[in-house]
Biopython code that builds the backbone (N, CA, C, O; Angstrom):
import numpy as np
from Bio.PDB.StructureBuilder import StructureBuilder

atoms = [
    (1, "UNK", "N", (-61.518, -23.400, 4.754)),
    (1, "UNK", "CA", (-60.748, -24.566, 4.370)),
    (1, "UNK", "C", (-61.693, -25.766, 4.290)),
    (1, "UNK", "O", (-62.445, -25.900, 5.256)),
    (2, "UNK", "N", (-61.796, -26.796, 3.148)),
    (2, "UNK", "CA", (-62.564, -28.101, 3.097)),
    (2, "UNK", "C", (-61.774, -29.166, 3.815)),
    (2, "UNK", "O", (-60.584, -29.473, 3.891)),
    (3, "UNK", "N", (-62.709, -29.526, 4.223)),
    (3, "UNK", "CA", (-62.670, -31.388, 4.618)),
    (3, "UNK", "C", (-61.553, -31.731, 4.124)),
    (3, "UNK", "O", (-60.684, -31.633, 4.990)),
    (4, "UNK", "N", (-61.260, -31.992, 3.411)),
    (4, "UNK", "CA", (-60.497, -32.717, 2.960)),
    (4, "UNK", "C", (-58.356, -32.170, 3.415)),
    (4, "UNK", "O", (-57.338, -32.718, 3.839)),
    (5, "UNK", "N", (-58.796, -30.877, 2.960)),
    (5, "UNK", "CA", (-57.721, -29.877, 2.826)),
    (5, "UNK", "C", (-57.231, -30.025, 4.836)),
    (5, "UNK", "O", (-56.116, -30.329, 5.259)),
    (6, "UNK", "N", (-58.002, -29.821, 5.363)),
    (6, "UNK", "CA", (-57.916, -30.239, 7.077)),
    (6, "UNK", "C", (-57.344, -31.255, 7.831)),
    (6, "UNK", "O", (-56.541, -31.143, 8.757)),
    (7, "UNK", "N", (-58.044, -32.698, 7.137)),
    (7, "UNK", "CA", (-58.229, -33.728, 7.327)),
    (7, "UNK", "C", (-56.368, -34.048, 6.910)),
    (7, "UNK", "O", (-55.644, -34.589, 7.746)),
    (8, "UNK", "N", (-55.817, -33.600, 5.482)),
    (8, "UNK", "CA", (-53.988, -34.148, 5.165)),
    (8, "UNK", "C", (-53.768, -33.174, 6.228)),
    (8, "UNK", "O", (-53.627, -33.886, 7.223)),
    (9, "UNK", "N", (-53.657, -31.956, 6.595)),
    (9, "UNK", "CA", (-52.922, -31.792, 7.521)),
    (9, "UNK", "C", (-52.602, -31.888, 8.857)),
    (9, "UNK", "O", (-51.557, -31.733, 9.488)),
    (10, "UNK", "N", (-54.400, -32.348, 9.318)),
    (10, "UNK", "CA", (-53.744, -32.533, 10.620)),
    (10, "UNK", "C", (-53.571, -33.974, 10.830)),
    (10, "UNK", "O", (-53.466, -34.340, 12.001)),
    (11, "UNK", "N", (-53.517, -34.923, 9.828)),
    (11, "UNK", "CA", (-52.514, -36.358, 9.590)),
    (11, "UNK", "C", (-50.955, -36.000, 9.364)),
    (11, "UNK", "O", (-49.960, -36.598, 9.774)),
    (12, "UNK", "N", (-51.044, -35.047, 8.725)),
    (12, "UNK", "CA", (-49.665, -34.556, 8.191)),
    (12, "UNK", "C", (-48.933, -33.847, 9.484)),
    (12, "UNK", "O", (-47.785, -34.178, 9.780)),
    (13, "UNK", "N", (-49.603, -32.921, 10.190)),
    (13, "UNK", "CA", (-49.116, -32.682, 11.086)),
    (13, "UNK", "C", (-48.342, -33.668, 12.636)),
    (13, "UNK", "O", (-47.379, -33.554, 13.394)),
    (14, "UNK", "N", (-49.800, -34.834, 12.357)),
    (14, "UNK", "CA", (-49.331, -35.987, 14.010)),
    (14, "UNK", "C", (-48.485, -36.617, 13.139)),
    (14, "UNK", "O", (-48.454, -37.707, 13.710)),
    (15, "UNK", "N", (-47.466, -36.811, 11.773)),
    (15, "UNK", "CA", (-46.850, -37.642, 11.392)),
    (15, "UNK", "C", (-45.192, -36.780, 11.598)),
    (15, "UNK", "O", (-44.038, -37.101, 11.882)),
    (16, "UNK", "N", (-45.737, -35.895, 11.352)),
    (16, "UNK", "CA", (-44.449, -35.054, 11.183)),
    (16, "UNK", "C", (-43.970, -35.025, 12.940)),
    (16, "UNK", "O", (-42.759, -35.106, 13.150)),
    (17, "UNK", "N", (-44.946, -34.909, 14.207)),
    (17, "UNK", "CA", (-44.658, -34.714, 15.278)),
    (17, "UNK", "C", (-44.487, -36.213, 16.077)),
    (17, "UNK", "O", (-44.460, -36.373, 17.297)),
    (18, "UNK", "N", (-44.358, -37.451, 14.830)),
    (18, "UNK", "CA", (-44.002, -38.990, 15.412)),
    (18, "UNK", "C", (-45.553, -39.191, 15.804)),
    (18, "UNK", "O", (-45.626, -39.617, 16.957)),
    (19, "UNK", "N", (-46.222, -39.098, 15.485)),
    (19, "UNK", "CA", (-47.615, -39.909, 15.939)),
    (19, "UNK", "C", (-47.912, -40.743, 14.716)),
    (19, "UNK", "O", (-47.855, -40.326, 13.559)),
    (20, "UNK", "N", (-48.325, -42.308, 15.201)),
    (20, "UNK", "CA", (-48.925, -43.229, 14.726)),
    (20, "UNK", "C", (-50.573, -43.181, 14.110)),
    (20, "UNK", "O", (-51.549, -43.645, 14.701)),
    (21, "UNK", "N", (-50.586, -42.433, 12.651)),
    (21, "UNK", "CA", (-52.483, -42.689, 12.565)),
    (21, "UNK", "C", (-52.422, -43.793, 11.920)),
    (21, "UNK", "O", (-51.549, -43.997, 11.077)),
    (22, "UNK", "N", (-53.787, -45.072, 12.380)),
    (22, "UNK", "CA", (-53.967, -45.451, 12.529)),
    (22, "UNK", "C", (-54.448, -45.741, 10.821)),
    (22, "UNK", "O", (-54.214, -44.879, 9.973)),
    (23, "UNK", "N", (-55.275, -47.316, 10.392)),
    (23, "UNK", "CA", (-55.743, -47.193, 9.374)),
    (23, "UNK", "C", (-57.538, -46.949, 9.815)),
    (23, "UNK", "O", (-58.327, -46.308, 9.120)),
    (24, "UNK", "N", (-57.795, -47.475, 10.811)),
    (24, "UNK", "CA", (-58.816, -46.982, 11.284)),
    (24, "UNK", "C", (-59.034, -45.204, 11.407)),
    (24, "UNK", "O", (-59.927, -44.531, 10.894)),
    (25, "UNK", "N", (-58.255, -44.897, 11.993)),
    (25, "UNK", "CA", (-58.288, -43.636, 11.965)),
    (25, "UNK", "C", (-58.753, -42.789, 10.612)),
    (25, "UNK", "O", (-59.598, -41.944, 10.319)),
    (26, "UNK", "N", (-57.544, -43.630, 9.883)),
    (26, "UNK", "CA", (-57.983, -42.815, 8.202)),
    (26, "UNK", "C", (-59.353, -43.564, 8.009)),
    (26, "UNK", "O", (-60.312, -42.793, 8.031)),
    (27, "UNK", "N", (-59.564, -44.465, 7.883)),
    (27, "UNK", "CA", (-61.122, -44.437, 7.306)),
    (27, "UNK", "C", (-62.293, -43.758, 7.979)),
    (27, "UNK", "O", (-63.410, -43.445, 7.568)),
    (28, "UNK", "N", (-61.865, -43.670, 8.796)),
    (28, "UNK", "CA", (-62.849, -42.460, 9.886)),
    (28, "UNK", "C", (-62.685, -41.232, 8.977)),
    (28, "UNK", "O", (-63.491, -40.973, 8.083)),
    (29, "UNK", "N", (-61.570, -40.468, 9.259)),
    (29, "UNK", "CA", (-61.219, -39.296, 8.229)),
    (29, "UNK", "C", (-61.950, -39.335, 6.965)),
    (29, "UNK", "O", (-62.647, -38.488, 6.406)),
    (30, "UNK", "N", (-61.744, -40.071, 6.772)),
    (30, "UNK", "CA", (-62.500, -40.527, 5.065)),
    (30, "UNK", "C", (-63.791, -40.620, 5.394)),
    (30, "UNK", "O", (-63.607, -39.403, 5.419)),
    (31, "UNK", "N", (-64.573, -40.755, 5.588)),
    (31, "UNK", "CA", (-66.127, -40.948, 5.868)),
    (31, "UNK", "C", (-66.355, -39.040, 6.516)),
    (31, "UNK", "O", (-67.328, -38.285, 6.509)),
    (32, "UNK", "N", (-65.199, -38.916, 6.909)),
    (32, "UNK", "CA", (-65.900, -37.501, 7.633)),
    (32, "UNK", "C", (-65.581, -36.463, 5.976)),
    (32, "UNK", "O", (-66.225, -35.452, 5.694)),
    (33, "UNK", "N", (-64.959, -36.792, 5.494)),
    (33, "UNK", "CA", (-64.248, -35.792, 4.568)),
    (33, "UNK", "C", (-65.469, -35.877, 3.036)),
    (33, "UNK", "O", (-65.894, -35.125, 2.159)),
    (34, "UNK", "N", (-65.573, -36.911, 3.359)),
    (34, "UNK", "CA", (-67.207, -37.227, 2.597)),
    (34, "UNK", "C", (-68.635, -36.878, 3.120)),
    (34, "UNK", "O", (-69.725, -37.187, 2.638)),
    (35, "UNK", "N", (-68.361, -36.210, 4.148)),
    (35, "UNK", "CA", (-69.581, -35.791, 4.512)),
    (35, "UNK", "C", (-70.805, -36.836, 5.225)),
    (35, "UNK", "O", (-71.947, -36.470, 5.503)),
    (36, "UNK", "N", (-70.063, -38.650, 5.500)),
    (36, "UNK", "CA", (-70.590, -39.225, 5.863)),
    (36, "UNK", "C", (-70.767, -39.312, 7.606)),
    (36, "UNK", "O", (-71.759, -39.756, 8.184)),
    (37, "UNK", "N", (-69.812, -38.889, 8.105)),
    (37, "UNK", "CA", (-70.027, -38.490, 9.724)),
    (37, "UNK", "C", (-69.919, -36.859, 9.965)),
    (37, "UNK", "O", (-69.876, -36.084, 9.009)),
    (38, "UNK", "N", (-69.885, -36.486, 11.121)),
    (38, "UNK", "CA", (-69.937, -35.215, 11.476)),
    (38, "UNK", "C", (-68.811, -35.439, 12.182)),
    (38, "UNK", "O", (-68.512, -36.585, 12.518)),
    (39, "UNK", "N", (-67.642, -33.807, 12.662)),
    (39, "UNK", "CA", (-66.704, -33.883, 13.026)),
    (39, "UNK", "C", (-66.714, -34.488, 14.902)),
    (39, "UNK", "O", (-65.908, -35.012, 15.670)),
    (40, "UNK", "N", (-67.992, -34.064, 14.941)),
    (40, "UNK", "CA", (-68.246, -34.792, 16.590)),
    (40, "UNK", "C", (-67.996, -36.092, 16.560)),
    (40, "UNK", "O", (-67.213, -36.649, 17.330)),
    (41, "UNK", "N", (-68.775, -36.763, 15.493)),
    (41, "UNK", "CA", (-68.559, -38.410, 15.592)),
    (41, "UNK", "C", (-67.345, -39.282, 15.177)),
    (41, "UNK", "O", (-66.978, -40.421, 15.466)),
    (42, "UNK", "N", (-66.819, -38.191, 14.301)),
    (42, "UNK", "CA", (-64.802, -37.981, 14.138)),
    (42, "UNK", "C", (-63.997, -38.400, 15.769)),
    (42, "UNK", "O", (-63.219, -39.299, 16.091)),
    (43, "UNK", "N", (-64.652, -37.227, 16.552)),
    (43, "UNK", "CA", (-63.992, -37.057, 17.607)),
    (43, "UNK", "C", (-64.416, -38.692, 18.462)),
    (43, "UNK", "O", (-63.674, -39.641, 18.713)),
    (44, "UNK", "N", (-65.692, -38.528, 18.703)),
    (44, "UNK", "CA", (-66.262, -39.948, 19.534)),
    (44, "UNK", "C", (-65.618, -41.384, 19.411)),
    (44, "UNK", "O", (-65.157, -42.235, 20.172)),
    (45, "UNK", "N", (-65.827, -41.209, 18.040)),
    (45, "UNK", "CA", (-65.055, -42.676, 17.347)),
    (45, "UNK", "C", (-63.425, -42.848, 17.964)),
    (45, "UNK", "O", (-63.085, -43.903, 18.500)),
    (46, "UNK", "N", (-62.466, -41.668, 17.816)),
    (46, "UNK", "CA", (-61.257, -41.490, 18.237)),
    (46, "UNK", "C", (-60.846, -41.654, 19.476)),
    (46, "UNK", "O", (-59.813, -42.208, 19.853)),
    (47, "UNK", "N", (-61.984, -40.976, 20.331)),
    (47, "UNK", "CA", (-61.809, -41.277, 21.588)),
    (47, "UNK", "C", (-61.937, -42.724, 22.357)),
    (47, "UNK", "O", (-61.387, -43.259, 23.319)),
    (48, "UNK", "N", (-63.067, -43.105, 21.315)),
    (48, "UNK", "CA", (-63.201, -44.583, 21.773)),
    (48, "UNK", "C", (-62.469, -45.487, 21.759)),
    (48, "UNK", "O", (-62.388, -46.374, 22.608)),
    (49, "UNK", "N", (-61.723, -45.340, 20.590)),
    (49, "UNK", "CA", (-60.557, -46.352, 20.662)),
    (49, "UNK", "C", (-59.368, -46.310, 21.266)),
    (49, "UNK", "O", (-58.525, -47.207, 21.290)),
    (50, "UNK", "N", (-59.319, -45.325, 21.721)),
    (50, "UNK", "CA", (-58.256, -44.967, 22.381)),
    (50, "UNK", "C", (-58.407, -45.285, 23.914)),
    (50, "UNK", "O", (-57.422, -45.663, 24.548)),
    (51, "UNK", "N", (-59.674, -45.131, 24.533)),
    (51, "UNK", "CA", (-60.383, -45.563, 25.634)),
    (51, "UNK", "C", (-59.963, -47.024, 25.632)),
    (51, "UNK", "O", (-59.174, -47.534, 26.428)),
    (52, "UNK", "N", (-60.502, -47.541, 24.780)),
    (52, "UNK", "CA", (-60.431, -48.770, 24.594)),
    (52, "UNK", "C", (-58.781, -49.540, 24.946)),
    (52, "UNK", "O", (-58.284, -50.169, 25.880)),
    (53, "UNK", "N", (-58.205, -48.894, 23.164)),
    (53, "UNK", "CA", (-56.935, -49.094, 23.717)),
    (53, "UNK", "C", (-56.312, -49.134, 25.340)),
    (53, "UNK", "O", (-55.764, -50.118, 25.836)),
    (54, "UNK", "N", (-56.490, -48.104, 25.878)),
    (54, "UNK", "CA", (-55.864, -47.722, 26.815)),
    (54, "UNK", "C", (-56.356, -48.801, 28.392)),
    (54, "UNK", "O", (-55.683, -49.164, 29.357)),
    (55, "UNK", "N", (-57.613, -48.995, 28.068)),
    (55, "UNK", "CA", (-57.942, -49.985, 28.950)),
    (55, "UNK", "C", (-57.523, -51.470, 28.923)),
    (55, "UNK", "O", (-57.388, -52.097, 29.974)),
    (56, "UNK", "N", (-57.250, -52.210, 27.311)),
    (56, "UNK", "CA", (-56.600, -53.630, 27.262)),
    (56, "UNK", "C", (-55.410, -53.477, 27.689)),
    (56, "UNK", "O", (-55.060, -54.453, 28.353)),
    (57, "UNK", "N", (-54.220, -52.263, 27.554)),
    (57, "UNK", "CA", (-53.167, -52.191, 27.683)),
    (57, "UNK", "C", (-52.904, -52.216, 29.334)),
    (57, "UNK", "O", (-51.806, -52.566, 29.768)),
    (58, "UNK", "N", (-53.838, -51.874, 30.092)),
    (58, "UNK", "CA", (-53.647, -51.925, 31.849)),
    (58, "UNK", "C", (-54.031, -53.135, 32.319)),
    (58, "UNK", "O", (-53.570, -53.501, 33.400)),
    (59, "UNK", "N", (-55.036, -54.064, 31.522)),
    (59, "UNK", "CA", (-54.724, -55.391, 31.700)),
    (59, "UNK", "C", (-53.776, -56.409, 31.200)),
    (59, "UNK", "O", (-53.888, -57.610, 31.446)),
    (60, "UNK", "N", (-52.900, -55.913, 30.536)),
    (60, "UNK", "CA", (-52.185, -56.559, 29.916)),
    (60, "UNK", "C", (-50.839, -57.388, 30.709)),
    (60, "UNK", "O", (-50.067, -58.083, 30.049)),
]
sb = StructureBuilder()
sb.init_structure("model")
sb.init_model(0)
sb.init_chain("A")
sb.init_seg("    ")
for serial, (resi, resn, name, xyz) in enumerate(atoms, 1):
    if name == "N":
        sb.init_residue(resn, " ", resi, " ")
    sb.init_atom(name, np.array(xyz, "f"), 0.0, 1.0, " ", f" {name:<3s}", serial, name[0])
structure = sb.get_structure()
């Protein structure tokens, strides 16, 4: 299966199961689906913000 073909479904999939992707998210996707990141740095990037997220939200 390509990049690309992966990338709609498992958006398609967290939409269908009520998950919020992000527009960040998609341009991540997009850079990976182009062959401009690797799926590790897919993952890193994702995690980070979510790290992130998750840390302003306990000071909040």
């Amino acid at each position: 299966m390509d990049r690309a073909r992966v990338m709609e479904e498992a958006i398609h999939s967290g939409e269908m199961e009520g998950a919020y992707v992000s527009a960040e998210f998609r341009r991540d996707a997009d850079e990976y689906v182009q062959g401009e990141i690797s799926i590790e740095d897919l993952m890193r990037r994702t995690k980070r913000r979510w790290d992130s997220k998750r840390k302003r939200s306990k000071h909040e």
